[in-house]
KEGU-117587 format. One record per residue (C-alpha): residue number from 1; x, y, z; residue in one letter. Coordinates in steps of 0.2 Angstrom, whole numbers, plus 2048, in hexadecimal, padded with zeros to 3 digits. Example, Ala and Ser with C-alpha at 12.3 -4.5 7.8 and 13.67 -1.06 7.14 Angstrom:
BEGIN
{i: 1 | x: 83E | y: 7EA | z: 827 | aa: A}
{i: 2 | x: 844 | y: 7FB | z: 824 | aa: S}
***
This chain:
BEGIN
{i: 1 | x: 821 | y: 859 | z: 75A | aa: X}
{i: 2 | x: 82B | y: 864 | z: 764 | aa: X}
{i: 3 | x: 820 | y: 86F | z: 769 | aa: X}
{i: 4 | x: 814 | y: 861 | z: 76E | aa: X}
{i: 5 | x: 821 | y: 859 | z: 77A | aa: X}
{i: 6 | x: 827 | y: 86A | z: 781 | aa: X}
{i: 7 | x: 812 | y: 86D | z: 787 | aa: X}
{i: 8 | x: 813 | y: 85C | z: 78D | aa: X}
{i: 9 | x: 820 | y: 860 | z: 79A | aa: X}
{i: 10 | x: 819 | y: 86E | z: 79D | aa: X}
{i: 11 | x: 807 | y: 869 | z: 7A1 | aa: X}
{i: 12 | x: 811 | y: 85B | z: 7AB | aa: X}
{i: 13 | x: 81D | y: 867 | z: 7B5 | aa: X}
{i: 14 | x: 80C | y: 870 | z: 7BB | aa: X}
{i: 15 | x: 804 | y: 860 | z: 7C0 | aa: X}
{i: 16 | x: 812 | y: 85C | z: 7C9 | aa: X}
{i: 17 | x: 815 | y: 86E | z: 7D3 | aa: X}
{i: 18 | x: 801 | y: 86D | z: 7D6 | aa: X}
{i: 19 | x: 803 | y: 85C | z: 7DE | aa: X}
{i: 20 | x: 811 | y: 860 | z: 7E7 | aa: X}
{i: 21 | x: 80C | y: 870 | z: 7EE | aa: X}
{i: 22 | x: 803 | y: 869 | z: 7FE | aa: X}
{i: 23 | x: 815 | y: 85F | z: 800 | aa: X}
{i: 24 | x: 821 | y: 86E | z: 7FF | aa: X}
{i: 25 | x: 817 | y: 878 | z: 80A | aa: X}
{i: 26 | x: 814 | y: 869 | z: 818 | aa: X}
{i: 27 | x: 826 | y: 869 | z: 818 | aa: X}
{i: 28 | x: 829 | y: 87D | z: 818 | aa: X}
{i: 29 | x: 81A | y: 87E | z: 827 | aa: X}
{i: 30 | x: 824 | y: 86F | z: 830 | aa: X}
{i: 31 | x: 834 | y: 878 | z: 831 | aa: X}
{i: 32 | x: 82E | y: 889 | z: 839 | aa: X}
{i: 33 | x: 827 | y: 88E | z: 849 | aa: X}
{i: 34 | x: 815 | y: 896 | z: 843 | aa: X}
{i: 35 | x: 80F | y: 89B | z: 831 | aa: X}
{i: 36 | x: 804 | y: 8A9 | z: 833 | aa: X}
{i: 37 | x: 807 | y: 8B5 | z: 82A | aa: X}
{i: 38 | x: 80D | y: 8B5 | z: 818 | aa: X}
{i: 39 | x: 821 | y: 8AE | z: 81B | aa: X}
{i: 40 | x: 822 | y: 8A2 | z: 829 | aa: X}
{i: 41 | x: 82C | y: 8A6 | z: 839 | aa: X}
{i: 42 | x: 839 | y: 89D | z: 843 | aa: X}
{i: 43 | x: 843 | y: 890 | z: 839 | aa: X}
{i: 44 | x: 844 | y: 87F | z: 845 | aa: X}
{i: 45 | x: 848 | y: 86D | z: 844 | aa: X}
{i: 46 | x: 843 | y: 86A | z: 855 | aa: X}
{i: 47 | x: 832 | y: 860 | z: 84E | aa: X}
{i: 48 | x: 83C | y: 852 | z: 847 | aa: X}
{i: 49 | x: 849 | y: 852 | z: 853 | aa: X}
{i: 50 | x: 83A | y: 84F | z: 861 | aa: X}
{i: 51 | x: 831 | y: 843 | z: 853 | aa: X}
{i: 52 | x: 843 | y: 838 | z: 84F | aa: X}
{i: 53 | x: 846 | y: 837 | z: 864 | aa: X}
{i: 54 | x: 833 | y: 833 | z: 866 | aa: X}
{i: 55 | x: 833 | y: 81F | z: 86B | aa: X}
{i: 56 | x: 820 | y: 820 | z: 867 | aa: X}
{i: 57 | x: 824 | y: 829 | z: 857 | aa: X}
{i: 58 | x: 82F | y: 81B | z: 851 | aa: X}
{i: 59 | x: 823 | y: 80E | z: 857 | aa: X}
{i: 60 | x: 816 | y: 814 | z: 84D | aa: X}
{i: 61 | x: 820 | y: 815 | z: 83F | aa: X}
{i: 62 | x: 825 | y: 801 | z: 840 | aa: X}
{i: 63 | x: 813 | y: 7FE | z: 843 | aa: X}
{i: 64 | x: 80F | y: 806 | z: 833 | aa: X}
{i: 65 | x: 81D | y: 7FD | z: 828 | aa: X}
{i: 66 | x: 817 | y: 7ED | z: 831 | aa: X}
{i: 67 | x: 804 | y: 7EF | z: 82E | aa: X}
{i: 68 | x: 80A | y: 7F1 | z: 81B | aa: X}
{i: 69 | x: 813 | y: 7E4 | z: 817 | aa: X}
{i: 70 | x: 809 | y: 7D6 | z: 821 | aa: X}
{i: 71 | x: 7F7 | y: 7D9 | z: 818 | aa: X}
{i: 72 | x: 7FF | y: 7DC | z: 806 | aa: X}
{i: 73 | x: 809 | y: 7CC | z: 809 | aa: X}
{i: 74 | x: 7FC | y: 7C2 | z: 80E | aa: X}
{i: 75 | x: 7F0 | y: 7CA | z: 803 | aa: X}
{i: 76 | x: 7FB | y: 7C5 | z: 7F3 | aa: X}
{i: 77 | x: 7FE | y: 7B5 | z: 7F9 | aa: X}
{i: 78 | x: 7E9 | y: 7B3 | z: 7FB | aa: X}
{i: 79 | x: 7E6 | y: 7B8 | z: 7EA | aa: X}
{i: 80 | x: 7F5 | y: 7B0 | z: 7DE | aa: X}
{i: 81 | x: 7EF | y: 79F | z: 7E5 | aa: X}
{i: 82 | x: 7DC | y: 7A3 | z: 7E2 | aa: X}
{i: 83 | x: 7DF | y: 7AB | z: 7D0 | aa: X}
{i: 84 | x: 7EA | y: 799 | z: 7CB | aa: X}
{i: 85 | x: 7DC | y: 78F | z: 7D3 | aa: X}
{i: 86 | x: 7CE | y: 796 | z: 7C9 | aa: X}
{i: 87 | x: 7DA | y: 797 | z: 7BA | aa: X}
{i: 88 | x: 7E2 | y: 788 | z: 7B8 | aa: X}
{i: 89 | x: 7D5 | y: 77F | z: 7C0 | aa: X}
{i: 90 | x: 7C5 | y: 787 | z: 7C0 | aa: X}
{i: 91 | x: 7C1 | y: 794 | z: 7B5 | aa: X}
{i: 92 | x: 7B1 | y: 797 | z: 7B3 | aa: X}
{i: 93 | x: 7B0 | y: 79B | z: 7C6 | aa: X}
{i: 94 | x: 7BD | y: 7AA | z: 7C3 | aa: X}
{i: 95 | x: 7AF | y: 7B7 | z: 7BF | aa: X}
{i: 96 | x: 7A8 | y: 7B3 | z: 7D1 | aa: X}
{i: 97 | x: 7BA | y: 7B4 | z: 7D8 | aa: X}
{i: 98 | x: 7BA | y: 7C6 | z: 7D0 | aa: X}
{i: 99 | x: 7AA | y: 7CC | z: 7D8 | aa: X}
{i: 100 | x: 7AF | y: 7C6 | z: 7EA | aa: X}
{i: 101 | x: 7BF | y: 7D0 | z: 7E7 | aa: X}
{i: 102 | x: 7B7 | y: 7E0 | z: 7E0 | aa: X}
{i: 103 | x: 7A9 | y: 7E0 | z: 7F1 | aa: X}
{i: 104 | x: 7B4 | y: 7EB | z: 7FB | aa: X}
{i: 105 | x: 7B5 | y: 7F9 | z: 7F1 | aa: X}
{i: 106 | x: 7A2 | y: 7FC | z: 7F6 | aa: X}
{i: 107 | x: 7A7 | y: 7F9 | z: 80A | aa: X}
{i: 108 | x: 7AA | y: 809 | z: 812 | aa: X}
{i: 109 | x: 7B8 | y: 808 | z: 820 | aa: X}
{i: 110 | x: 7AA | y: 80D | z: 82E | aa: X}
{i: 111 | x: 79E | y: 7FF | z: 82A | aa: X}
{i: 112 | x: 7AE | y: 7F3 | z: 828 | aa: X}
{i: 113 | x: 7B7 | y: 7F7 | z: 838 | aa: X}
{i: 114 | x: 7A5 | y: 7F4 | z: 841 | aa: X}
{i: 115 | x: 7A0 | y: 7E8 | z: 838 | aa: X}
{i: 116 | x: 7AF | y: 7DC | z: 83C | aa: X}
{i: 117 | x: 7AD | y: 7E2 | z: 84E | aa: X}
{i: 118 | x: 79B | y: 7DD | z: 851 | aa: X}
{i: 119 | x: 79E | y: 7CE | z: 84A | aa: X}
{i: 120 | x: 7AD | y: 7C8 | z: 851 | aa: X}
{i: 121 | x: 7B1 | y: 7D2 | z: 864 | aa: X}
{i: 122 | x: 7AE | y: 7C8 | z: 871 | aa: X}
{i: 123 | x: 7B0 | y: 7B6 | z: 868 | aa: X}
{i: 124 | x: 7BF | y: 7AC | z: 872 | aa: X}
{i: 125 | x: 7C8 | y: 7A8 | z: 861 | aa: X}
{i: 126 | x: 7D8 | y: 7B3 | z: 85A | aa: X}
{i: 127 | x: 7CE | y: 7BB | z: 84E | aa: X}
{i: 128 | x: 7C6 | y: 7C6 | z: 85D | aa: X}
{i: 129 | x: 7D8 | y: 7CF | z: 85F | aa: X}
{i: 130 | x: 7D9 | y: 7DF | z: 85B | aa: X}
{i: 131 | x: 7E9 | y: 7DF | z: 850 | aa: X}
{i: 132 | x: 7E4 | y: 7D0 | z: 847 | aa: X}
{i: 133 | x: 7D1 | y: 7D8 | z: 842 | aa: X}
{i: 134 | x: 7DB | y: 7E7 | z: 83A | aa: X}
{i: 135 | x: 7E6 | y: 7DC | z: 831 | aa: X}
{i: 136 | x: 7D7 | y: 7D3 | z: 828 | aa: X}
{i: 137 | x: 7CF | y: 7E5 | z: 825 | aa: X}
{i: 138 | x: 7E0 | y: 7E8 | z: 81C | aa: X}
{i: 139 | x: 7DF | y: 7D9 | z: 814 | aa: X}
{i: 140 | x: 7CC | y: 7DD | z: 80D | aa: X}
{i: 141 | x: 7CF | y: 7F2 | z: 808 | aa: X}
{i: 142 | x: 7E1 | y: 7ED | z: 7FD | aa: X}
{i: 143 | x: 7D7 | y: 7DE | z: 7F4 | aa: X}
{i: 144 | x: 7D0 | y: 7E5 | z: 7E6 | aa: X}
{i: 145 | x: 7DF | y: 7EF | z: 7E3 | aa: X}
{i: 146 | x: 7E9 | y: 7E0 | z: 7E4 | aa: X}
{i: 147 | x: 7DF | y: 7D4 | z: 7DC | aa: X}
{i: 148 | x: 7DB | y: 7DF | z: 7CB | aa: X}
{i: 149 | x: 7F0 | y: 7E2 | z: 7CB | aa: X}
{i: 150 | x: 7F3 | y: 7CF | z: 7CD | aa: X}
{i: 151 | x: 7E3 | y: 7CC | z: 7C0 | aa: X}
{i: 152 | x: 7EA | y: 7D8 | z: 7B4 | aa: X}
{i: 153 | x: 7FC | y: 7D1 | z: 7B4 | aa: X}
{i: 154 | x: 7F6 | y: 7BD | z: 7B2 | aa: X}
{i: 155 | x: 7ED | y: 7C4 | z: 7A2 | aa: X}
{i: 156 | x: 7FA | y: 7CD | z: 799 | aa: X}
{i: 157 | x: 809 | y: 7BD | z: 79D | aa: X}
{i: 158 | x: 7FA | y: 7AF | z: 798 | aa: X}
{i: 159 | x: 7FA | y: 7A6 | z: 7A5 | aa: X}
{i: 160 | x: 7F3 | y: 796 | z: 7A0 | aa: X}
{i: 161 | x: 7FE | y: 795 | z: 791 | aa: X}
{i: 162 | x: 810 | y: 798 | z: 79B | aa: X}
{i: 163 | x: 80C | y: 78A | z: 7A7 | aa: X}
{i: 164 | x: 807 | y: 77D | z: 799 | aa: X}
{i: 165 | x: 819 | y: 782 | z: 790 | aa: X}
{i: 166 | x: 820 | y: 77F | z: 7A2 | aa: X}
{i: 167 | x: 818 | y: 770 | z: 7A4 | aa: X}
{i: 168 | x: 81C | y: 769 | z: 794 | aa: X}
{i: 169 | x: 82C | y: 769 | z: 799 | aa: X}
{i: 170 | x: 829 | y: 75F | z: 7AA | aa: X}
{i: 171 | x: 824 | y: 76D | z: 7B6 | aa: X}
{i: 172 | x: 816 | y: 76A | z: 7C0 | aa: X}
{i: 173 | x: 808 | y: 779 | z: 7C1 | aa: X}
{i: 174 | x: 80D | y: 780 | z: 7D1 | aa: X}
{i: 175 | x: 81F | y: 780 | z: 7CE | aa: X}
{i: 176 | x: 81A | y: 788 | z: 7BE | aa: X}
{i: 177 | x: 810 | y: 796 | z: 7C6 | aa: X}
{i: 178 | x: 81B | y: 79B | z: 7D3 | aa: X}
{i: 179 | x: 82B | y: 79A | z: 7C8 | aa: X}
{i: 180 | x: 825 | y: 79F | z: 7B9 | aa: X}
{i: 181 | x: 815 | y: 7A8 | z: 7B7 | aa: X}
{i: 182 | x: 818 | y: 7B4 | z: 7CA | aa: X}
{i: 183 | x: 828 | y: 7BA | z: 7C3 | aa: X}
{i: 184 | x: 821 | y: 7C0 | z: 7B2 | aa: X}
{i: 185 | x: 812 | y: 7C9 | z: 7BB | aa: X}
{i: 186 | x: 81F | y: 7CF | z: 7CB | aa: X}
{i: 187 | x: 81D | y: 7E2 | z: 7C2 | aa: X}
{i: 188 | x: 80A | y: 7E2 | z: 7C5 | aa: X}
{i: 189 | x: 809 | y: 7DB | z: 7D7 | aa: X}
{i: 190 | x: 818 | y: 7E7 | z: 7DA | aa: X}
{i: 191 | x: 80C | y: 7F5 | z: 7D6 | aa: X}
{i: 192 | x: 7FF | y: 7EE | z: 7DD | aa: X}
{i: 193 | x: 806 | y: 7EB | z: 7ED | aa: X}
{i: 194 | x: 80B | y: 7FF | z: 7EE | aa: X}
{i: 195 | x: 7FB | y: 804 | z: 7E9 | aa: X}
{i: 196 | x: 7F5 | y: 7FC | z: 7F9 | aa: X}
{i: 197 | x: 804 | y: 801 | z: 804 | aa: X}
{i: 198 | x: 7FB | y: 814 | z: 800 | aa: X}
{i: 199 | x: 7EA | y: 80D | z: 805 | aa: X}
{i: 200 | x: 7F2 | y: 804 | z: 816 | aa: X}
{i: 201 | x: 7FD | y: 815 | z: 819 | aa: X}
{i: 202 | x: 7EE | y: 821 | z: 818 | aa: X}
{i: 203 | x: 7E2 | y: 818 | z: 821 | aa: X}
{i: 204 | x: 7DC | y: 81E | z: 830 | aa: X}
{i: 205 | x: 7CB | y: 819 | z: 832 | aa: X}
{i: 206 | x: 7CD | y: 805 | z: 834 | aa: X}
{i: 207 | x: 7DC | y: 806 | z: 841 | aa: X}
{i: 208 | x: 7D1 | y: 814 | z: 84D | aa: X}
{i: 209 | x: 7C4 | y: 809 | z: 84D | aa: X}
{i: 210 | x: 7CA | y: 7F7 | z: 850 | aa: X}
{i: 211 | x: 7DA | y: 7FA | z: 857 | aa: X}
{i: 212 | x: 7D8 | y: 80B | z: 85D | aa: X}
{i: 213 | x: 7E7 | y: 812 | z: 867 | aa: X}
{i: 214 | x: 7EE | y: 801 | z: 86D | aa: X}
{i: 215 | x: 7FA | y: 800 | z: 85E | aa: X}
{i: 216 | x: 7FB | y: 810 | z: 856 | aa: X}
{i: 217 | x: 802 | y: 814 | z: 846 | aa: X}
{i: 218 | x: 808 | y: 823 | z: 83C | aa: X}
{i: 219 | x: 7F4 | y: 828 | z: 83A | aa: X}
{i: 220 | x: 7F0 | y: 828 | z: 84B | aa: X}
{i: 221 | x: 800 | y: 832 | z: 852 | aa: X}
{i: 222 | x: 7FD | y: 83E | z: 844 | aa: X}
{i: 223 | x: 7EA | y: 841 | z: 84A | aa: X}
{i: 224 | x: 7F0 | y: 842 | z: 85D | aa: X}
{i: 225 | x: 800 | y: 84C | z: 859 | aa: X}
{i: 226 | x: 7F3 | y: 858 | z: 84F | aa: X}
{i: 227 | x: 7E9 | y: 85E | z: 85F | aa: X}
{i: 228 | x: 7F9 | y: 864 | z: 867 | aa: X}
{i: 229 | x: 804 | y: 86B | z: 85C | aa: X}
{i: 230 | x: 802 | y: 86E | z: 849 | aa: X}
{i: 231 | x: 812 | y: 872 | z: 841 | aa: X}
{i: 232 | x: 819 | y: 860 | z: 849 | aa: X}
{i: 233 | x: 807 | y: 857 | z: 841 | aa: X}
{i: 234 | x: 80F | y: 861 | z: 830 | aa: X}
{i: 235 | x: 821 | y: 856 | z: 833 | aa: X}
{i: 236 | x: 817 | y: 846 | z: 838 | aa: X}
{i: 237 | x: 80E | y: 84B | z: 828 | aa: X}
{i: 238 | x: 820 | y: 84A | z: 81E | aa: X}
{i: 239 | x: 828 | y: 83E | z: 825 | aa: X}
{i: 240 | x: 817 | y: 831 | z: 821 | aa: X}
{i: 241 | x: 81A | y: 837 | z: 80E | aa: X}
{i: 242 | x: 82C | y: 834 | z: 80E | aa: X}
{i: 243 | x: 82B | y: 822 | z: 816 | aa: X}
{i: 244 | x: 81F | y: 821 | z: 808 | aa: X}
{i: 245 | x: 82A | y: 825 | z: 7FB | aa: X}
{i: 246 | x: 838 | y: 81B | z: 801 | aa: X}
{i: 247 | x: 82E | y: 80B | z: 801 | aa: X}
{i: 248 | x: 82A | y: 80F | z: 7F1 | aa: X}
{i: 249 | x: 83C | y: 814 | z: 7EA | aa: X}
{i: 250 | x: 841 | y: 803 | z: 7F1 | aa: X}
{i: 251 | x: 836 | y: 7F9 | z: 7EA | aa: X}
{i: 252 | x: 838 | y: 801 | z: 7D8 | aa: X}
{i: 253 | x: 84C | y: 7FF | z: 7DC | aa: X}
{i: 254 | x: 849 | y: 7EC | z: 7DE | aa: X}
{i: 255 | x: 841 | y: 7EC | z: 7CE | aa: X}
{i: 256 | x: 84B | y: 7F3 | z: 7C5 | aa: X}
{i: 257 | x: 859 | y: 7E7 | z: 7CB | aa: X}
{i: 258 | x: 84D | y: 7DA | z: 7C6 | aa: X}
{i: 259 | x: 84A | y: 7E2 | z: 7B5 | aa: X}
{i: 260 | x: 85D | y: 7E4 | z: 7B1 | aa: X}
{i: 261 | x: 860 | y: 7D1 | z: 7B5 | aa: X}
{i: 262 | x: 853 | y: 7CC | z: 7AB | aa: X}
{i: 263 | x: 85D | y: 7D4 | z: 79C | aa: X}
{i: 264 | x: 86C | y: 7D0 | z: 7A0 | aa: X}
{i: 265 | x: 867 | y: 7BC | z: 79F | aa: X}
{i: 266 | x: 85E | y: 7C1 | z: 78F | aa: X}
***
């Protein structure tokens, strides 16, 4: 048994070099004046020092955050009250609620971005704004993700069975869903929702196209910042990944709070 456990680690202490390879030597090529040769040359900061004093830096940053959280929000929000529709209510439509919501893994960004351009530029109502035609895109790429996520969860609690128990004891059915079945599932929409924050993070093809450089975010500076100068593309490149990992830390950290109250009432 031993044995087996120590080629475990092993075989996962190799992944995890492989996969953090491109990481390390981002950060190394970030921190150094040129890399030619086989040991880079001339240790700097000066590329985040510029990116960290850069206004249009931070900006793009904020956008990024923002273009996060509003699409996941309303996106979860969508699909919780859709999934106790069809479930409590009708559910012999839920298999069609699940092919809607698997469509746009087939969509390519391209063919969305002009798609939802042809059809709505021009028009006199809010949807023809820019910002507002990436946020539906957004909304439409993370579905899947978060509707199998949400899906998944509702089936592992038993949904329909909770809410009768709550109901017997004189809950009504949307006070039971959103006070009792949302906080047994809150693991899966949590791991839904960072799935998609990758997704929204590293997308670059939906915001060149409909919003192109009026609201640019991490994406679009790294593109631009890549035709002048490549060592401060490599720290734009780090500092994407690490905003990434502390949105992620966070949100584990709240659940595990979550989790360690739940025990303790236990």
């Amino acid at each position: 048994m031993k044995k087996k456990s120590s080629a475990s680690m092993a075989v996962m202490l190799l992944v995890m070099i492989y996969l953090l390879i491109p990481l390390v030597a981002s950060i190394i090529y970030s921190v150094f004046k040129k890399w030619t040769g086989i040991l880079p040359e001339g240790f700097s900061l000066n590329n985040y020092v510029s990116l960290f004093t850069d206004p249009n830096f931070m900006a793009s940053v904020g956008r990024s955050i923002g273009m996060c959280i509003i699409p996941i929000v309303t996106t979860i929000i969508i699909v919780l009250l859709a999934l106790f529709v069809t479930a409590i209510y009708f559910p012999k439509l839920e298999k069609y609620v699940q092919i809607i919501c698997m469509i746009p893994y087939t969509i390519q960004g391209v063919i969305l971005s002009v798609s939802i351009l042809s059809l709505y530029v021009g028009t006199d109502s809010i949807l023809s704004n820019r910002l507002v035609m990436l946020m539906g895109a957004y909304c439409i790429v993370i579905l899947p993700y978060i509707y199998q996520g949400i899906r998944n969860g509702m089936n592992a609690v038993n949904m329909p069975t909770l809410i009768e128990a709550a109901e017997m004891l004189g809950a009504s059915k949307i006070y039971a869903f959103f006070r009792v079945v949302v906080p047994n599932i809150l693991s899966a929409i949590i791991v839904s929702s960072l799935l998609a924050v990758g997704i929204i993070f590293g997308d670059y093809v939906l915001i060149r196209n409909l919003a192109g450089t009026s609201a640019p975010n991490m994406q679009i500076f790294l593109y631009q910042t890549m035709k002048s100068d490549s060592t401060k593309a490599s720290a734009v490149f780090v500092i994407i990944m690490f905003v990434t990992f502390i949105i992620t830390a966070i949100v584990l950290f709240l659940k595990s709070r979550e989790n360690k109250g739940n025990t303790q009432k236990k």
